[in-house]
PDB file of N, CA, C and O in Angstrom:
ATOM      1  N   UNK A   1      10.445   8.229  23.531  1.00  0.00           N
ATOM      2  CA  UNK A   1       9.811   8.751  22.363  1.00  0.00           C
ATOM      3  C   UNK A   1       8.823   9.820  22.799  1.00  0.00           C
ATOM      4  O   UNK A   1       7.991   9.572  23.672  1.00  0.00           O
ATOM      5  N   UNK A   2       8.916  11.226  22.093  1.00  0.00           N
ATOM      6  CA  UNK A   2       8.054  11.894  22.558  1.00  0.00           C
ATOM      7  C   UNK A   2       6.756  11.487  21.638  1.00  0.00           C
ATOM      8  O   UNK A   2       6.789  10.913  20.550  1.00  0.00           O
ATOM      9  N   UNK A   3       5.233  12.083  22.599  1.00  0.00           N
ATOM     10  CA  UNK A   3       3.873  11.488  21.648  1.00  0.00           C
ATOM     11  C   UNK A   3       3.398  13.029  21.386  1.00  0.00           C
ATOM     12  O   UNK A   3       2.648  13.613  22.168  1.00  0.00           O
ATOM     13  N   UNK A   4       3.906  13.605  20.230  1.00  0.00           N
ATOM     14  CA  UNK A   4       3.003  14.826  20.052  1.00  0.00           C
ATOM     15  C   UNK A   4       1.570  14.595  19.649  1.00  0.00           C
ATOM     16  O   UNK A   4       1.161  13.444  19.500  1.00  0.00           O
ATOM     17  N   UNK A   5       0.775  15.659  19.464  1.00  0.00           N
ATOM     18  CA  UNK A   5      -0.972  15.681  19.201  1.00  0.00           C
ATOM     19  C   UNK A   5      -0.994  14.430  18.077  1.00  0.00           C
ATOM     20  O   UNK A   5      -1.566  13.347  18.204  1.00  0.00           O
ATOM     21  N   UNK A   6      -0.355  14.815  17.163  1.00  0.00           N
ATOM     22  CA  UNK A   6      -0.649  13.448  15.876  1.00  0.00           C
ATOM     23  C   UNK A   6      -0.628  12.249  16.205  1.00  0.00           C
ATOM     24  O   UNK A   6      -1.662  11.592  16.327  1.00  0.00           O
ATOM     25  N   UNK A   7       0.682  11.724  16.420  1.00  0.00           N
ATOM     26  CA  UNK A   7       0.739  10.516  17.265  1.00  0.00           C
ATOM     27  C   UNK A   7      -0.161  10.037  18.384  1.00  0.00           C
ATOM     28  O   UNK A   7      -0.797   8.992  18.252  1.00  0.00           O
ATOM     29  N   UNK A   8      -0.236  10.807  19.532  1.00  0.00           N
ATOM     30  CA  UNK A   8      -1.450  10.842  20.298  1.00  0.00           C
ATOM     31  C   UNK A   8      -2.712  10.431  19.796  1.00  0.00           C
ATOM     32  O   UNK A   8      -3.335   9.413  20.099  1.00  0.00           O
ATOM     33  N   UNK A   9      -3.002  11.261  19.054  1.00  0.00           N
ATOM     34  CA  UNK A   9      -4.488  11.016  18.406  1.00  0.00           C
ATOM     35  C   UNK A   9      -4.192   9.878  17.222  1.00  0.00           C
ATOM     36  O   UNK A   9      -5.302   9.769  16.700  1.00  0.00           O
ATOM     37  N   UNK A  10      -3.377   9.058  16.585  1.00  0.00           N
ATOM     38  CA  UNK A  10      -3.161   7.831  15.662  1.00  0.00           C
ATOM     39  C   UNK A  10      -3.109   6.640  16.859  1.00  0.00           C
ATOM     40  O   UNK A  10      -3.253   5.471  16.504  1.00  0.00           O
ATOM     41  N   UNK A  11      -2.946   6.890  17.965  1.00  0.00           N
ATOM     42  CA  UNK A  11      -2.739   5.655  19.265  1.00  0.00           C
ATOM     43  C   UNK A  11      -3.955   5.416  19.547  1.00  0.00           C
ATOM     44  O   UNK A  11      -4.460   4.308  19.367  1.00  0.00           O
ATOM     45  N   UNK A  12      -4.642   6.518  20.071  1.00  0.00           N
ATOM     46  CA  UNK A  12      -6.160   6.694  20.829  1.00  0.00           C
ATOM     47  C   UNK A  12      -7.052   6.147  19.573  1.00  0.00           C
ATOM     48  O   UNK A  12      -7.921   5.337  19.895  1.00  0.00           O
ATOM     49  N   UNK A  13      -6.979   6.404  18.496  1.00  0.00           N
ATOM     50  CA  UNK A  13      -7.849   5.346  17.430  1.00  0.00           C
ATOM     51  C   UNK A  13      -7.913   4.471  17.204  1.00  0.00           C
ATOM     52  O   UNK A  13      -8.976   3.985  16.816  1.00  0.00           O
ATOM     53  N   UNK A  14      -6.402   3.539  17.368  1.00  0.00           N
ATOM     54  CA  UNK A  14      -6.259   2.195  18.071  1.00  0.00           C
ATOM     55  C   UNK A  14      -6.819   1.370  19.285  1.00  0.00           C
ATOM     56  O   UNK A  14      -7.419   0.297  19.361  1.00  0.00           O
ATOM     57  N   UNK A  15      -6.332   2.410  20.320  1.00  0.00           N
ATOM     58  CA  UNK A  15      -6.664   1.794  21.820  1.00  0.00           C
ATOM     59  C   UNK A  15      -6.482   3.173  22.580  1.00  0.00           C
ATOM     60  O   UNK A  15      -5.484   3.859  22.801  1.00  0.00           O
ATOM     61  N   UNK A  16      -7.558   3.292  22.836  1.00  0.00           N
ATOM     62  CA  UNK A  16      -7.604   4.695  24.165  1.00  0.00           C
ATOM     63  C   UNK A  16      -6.865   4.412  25.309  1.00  0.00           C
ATOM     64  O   UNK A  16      -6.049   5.294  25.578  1.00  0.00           O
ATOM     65  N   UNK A  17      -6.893   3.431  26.091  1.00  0.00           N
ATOM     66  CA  UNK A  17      -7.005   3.151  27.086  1.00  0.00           C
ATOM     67  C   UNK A  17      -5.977   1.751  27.293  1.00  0.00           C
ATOM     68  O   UNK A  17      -6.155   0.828  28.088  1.00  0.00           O
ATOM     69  N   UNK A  18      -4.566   1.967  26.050  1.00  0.00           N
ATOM     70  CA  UNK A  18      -3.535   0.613  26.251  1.00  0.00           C
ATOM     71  C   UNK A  18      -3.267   0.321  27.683  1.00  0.00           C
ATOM     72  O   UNK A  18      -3.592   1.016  28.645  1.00  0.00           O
ATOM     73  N   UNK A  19      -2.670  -0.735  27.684  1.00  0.00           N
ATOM     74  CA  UNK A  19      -1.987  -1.547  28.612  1.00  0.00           C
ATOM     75  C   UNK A  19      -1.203  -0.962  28.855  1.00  0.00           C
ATOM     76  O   UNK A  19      -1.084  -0.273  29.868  1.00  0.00           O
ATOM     77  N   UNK A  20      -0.448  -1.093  27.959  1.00  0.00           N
ATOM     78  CA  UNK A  20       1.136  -0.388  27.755  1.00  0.00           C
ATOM     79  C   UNK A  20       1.155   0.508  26.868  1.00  0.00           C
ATOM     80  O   UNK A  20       0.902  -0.105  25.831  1.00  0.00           O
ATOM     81  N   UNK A  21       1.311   1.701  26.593  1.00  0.00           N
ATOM     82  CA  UNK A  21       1.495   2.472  25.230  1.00  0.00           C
ATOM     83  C   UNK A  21       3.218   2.503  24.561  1.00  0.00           C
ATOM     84  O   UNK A  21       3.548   2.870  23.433  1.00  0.00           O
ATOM     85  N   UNK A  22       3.880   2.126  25.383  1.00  0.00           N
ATOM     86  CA  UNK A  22       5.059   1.437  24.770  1.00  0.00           C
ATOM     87  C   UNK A  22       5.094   0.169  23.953  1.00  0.00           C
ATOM     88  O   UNK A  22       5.906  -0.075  23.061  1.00  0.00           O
ATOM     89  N   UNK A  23       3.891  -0.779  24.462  1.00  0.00           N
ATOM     90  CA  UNK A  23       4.109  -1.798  23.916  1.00  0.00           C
ATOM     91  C   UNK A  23       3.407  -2.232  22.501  1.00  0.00           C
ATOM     92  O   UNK A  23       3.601  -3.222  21.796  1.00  0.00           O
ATOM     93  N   UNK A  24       2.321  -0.872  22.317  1.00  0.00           N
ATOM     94  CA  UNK A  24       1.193  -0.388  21.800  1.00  0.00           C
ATOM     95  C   UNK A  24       2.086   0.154  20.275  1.00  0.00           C
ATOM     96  O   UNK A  24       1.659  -0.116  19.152  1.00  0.00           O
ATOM     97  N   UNK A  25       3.377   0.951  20.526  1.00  0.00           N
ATOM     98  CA  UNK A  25       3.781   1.669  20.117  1.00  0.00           C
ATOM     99  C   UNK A  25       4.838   0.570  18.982  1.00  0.00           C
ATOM    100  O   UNK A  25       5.100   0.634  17.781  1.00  0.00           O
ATOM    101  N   UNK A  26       5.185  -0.289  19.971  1.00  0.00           N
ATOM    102  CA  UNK A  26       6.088  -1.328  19.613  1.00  0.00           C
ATOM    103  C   UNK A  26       5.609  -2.239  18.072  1.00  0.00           C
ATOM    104  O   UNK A  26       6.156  -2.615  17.035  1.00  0.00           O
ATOM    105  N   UNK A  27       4.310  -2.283  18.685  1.00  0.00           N
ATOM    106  CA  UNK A  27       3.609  -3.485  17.642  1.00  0.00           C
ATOM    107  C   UNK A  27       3.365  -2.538  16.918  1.00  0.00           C
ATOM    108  O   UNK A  27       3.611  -2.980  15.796  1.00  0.00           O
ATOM    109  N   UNK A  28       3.132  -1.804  16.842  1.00  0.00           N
ATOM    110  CA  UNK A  28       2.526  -0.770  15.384  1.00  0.00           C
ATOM    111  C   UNK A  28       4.326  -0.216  14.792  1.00  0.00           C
ATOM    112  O   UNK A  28       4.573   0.151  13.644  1.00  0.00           O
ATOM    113  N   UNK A  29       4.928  -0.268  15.464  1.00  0.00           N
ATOM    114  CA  UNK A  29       6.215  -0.183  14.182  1.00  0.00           C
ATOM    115  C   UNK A  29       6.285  -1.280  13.581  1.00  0.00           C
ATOM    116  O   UNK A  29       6.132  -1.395  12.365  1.00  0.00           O
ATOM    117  N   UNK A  30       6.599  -2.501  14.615  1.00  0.00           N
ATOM    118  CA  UNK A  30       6.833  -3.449  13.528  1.00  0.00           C
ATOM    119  C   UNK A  30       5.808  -3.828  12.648  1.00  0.00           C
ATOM    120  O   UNK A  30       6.358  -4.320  11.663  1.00  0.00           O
ATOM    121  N   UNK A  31       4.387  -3.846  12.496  1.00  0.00           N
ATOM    122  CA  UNK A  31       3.332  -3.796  11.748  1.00  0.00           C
ATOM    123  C   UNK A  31       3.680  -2.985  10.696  1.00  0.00           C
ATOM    124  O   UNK A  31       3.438  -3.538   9.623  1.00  0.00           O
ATOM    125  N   UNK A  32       4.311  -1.522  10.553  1.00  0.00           N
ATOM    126  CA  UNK A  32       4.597  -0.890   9.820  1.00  0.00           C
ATOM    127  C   UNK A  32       5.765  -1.111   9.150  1.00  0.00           C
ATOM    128  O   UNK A  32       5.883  -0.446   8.121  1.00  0.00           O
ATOM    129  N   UNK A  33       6.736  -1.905   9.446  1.00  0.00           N
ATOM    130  CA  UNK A  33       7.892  -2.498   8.893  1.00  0.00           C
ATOM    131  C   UNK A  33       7.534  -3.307   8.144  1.00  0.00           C
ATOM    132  O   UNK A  33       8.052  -3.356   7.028  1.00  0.00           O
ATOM    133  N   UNK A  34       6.715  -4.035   8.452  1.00  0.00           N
ATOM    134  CA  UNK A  34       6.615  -5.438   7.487  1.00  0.00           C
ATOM    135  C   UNK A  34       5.266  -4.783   6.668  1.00  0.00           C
ATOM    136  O   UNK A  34       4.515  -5.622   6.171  1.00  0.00           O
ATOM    137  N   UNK A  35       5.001  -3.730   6.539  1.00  0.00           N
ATOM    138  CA  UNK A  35       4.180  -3.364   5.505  1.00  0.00           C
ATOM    139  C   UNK A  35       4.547  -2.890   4.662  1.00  0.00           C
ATOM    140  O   UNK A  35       4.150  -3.015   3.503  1.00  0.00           O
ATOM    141  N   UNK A  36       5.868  -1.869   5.300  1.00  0.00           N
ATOM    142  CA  UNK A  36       6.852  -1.412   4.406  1.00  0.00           C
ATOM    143  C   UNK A  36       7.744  -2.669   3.541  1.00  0.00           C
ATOM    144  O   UNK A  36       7.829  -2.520   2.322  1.00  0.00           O
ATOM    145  N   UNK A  37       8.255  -3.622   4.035  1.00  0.00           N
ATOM    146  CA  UNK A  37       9.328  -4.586   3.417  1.00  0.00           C
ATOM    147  C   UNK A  37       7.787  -5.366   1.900  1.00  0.00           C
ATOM    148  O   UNK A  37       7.980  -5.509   0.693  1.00  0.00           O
ATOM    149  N   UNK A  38       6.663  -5.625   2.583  1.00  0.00           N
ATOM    150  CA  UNK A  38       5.854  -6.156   1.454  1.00  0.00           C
ATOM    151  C   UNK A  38       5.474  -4.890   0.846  1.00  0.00           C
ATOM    152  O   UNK A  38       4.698  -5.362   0.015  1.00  0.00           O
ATOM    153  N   UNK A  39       5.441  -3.751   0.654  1.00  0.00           N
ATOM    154  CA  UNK A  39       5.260  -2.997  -0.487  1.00  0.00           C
ATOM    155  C   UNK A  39       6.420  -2.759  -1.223  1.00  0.00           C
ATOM    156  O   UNK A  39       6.342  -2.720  -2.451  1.00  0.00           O
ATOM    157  N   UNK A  40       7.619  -2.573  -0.582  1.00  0.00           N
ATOM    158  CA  UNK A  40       8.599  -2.966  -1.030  1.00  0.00           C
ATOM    159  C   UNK A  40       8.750  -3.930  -2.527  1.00  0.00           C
ATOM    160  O   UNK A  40       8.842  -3.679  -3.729  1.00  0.00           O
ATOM    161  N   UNK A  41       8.714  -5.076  -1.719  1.00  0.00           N
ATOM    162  CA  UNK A  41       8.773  -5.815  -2.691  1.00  0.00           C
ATOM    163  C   UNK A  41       7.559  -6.272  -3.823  1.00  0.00           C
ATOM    164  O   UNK A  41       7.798  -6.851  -4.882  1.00  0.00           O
ATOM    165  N   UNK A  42       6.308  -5.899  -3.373  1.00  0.00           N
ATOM    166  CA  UNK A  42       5.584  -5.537  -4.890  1.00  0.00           C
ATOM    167  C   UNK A  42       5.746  -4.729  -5.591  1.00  0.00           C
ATOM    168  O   UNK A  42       5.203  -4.739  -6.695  1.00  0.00           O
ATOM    169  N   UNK A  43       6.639  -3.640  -5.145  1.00  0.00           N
ATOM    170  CA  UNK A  43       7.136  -2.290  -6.357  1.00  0.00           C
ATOM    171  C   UNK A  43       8.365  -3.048  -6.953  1.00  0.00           C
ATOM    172  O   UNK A  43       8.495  -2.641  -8.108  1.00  0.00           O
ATOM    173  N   UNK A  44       9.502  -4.151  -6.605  1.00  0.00           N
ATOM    174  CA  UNK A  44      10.421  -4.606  -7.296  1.00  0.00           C
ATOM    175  C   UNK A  44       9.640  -5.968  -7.739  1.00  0.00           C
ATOM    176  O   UNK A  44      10.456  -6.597  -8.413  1.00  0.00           O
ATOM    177  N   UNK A  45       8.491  -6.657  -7.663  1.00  0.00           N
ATOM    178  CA  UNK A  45       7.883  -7.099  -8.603  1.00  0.00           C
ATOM    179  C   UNK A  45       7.204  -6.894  -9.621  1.00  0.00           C
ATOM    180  O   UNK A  45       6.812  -7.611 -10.542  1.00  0.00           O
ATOM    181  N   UNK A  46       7.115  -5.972  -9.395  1.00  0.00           N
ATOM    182  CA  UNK A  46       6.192  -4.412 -10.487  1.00  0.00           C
ATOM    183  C   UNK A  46       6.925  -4.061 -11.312  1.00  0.00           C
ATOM    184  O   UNK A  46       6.384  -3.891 -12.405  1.00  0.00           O
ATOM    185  N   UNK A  47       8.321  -3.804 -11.250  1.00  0.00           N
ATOM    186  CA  UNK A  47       9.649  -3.156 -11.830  1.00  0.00           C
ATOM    187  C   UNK A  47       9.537  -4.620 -13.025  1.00  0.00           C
ATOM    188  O   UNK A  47       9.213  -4.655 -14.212  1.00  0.00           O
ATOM    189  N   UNK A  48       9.990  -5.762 -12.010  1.00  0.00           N
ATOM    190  CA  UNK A  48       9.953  -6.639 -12.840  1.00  0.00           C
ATOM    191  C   UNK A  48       9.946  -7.443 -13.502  1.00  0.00           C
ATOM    192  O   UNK A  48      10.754  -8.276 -13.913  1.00  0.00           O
ATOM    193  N   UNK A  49       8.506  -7.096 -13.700  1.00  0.00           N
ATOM    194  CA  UNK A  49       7.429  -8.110 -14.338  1.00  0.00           C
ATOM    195  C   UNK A  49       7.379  -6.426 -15.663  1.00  0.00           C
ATOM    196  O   UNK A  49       7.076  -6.824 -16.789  1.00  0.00           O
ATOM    197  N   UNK A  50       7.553  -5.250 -15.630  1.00  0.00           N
ATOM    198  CA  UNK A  50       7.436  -4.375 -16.629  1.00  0.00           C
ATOM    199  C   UNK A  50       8.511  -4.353 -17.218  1.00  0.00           C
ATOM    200  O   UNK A  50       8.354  -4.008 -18.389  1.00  0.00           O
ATOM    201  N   UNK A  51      10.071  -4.669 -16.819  1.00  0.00           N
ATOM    202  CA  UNK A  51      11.431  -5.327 -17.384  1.00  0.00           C
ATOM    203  C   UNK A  51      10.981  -6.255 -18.086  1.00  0.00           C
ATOM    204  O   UNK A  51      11.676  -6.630 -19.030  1.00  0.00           O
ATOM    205  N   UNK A  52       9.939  -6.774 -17.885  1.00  0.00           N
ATOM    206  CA  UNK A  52      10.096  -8.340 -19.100  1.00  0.00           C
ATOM    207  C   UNK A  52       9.182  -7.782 -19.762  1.00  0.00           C
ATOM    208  O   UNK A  52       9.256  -8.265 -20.892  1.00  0.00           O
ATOM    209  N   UNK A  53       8.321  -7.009 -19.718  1.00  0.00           N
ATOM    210  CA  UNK A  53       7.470  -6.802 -20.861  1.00  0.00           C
ATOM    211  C   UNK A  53       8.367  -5.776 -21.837  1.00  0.00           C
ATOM    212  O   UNK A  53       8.268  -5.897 -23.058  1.00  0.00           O
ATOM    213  N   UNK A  54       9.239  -4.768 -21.255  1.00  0.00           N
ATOM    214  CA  UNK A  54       9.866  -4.268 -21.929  1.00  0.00           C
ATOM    215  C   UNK A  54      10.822  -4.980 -22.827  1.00  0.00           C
ATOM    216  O   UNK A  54      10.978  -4.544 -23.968  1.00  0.00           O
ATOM    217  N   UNK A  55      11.678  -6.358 -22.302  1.00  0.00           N
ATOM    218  CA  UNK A  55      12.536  -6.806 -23.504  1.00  0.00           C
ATOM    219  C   UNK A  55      11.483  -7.999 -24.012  1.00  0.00           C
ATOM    220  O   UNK A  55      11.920  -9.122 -24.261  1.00  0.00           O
ATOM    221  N   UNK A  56      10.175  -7.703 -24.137  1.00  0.00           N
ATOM    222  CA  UNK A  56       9.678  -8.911 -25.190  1.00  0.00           C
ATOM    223  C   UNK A  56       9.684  -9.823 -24.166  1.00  0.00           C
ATOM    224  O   UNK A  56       9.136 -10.719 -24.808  1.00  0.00           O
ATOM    225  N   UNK A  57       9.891 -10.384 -22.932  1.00  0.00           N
ATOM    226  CA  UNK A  57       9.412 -11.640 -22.566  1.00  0.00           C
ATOM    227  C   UNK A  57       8.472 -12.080 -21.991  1.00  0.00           C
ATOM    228  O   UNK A  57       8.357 -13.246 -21.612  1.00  0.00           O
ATOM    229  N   UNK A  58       7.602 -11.114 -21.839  1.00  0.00           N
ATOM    230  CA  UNK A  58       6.660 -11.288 -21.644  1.00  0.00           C
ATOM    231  C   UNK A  58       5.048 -10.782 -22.716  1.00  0.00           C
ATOM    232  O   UNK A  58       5.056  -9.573 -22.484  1.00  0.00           O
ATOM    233  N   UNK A  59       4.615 -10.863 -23.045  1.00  0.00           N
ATOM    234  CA  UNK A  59       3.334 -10.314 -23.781  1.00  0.00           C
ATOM    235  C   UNK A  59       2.109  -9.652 -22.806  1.00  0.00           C
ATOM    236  O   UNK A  59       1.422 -10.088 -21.883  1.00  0.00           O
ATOM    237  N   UNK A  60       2.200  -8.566 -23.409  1.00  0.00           N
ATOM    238  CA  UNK A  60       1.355  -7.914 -23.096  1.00  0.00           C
ATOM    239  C   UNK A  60       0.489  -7.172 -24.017  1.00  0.00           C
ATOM    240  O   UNK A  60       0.932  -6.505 -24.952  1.00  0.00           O
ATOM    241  N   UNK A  61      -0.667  -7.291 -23.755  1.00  0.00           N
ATOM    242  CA  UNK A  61      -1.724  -6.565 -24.752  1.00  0.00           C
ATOM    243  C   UNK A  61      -2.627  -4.847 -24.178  1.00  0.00           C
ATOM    244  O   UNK A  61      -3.629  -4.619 -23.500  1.00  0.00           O
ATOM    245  N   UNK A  62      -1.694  -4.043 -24.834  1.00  0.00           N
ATOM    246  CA  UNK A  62      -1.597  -2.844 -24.535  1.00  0.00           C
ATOM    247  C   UNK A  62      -3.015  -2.375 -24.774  1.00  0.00           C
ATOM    248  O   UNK A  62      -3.760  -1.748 -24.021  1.00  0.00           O
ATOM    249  N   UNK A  63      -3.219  -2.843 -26.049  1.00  0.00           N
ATOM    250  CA  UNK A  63      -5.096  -2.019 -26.280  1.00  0.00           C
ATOM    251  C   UNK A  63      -6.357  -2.484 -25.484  1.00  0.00           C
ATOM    252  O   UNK A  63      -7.369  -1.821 -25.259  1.00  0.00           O
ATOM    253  N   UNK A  64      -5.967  -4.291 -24.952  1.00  0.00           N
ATOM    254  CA  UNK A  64      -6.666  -4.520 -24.279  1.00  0.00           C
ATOM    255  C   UNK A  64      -6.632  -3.692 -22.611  1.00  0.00           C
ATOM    256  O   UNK A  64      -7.639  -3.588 -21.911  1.00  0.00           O
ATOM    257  N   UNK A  65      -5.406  -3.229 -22.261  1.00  0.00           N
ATOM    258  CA  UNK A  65      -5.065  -2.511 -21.166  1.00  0.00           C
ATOM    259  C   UNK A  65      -6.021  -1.552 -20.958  1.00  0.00           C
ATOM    260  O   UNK A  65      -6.881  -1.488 -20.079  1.00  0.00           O
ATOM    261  N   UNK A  66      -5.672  -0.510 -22.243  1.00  0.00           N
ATOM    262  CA  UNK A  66      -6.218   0.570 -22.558  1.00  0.00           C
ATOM    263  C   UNK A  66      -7.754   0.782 -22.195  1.00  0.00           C
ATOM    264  O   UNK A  66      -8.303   1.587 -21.442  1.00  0.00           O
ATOM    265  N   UNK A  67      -8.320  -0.392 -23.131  1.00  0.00           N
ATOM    266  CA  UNK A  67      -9.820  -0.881 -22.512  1.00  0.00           C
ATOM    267  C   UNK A  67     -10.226  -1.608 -21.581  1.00  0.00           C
ATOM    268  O   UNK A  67     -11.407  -1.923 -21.723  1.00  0.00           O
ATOM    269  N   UNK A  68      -9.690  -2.045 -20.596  1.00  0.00           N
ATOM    270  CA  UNK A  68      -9.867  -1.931 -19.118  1.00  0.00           C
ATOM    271  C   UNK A  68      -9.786  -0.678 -18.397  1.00  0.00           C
ATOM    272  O   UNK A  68     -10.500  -0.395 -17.435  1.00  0.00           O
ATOM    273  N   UNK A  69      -8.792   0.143 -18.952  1.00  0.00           N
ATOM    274  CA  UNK A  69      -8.698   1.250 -17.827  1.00  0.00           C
ATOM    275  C   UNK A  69      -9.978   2.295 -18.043  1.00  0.00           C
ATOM    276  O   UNK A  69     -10.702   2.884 -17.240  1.00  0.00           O
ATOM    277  N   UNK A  70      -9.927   2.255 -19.427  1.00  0.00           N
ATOM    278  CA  UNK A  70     -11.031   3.306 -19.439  1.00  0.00           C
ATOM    279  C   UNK A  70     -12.435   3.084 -19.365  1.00  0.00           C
ATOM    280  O   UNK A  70     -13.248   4.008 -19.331  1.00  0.00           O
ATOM    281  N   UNK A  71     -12.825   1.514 -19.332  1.00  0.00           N
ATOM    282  CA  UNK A  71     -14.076   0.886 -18.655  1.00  0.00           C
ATOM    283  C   UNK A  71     -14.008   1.639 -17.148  1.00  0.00           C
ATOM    284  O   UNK A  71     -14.720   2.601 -16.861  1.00  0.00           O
ATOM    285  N   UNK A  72     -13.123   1.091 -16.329  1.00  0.00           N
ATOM    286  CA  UNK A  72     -12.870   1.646 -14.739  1.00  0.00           C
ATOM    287  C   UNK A  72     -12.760   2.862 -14.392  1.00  0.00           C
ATOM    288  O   UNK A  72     -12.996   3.281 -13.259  1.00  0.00           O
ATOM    289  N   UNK A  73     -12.207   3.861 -15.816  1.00  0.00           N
ATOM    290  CA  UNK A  73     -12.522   5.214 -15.610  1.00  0.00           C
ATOM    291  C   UNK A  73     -14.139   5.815 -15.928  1.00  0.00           C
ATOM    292  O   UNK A  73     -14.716   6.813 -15.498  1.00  0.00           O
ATOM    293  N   UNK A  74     -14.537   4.827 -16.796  1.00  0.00           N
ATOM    294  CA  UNK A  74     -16.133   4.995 -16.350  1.00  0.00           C
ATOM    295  C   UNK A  74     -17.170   5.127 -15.389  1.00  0.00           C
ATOM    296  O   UNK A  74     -18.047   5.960 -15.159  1.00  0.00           O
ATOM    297  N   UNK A  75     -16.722   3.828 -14.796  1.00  0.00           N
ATOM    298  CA  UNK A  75     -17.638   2.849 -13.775  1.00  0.00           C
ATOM    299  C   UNK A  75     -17.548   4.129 -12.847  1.00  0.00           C
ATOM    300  O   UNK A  75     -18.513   4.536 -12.200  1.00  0.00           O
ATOM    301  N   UNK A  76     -16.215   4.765 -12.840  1.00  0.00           N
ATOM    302  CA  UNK A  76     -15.431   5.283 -11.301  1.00  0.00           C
ATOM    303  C   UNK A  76     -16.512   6.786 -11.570  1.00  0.00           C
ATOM    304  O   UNK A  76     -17.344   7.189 -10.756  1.00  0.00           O
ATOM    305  N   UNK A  77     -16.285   7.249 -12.570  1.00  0.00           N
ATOM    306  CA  UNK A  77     -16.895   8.586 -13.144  1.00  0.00           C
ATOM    307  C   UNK A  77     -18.387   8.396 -12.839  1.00  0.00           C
ATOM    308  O   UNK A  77     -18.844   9.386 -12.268  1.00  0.00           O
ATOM    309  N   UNK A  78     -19.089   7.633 -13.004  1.00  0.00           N
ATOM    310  CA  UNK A  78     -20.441   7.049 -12.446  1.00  0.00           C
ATOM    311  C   UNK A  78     -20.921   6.891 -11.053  1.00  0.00           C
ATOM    312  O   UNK A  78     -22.106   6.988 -10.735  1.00  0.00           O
ATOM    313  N   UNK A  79     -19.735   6.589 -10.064  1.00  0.00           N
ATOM    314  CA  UNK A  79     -20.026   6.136  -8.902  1.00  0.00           C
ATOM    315  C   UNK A  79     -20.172   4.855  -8.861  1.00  0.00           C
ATOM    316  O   UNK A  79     -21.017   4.624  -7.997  1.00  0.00           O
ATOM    317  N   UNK A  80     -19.742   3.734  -9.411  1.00  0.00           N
ATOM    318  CA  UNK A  80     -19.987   2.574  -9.603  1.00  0.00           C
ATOM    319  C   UNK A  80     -18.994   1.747  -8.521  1.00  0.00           C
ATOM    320  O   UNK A  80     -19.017   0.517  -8.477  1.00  0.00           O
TER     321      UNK A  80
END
């Protein structure tokens, strides 16, 4: 694997000074795999759990939504 400047400098923020930078390299894919497979699957729990709200089986209260988000677009607009 070549380590251009980016990579280089995403390793050295980890560990300057690995053991192994192969092995360094190793654990941070698979770390990144299984971060990928669990976001994964909260976007097809996301899908659906909004499939059931779409055919009615689930309830959802849209205005109350509404007024959560725009409380948090407050707080956020504030610095809160």
């Amino acid at each position: 694997m070549t380590v251009d400047a980016e990579l280089g400098e995403a390793l050295s923020s980890i560990d300057p000074q690995p053991v192994s930078r192969s092995r360094l390299i190793r654990d941070l894919a698979l770390r990144g795999a299984q971060a990928s497979r669990e976001e994964r699957a909260r976007r097809e729990e996301a899908k659906e759990f909004l499939l059931k709200v779409a055919r009615g089986e689930v309830s959802y209260d849209f205005d109350a939504a509404r007024e959560i988000h725009a409380e948090r677009e407050r707080s956020v607009g504030q610095g809160a």
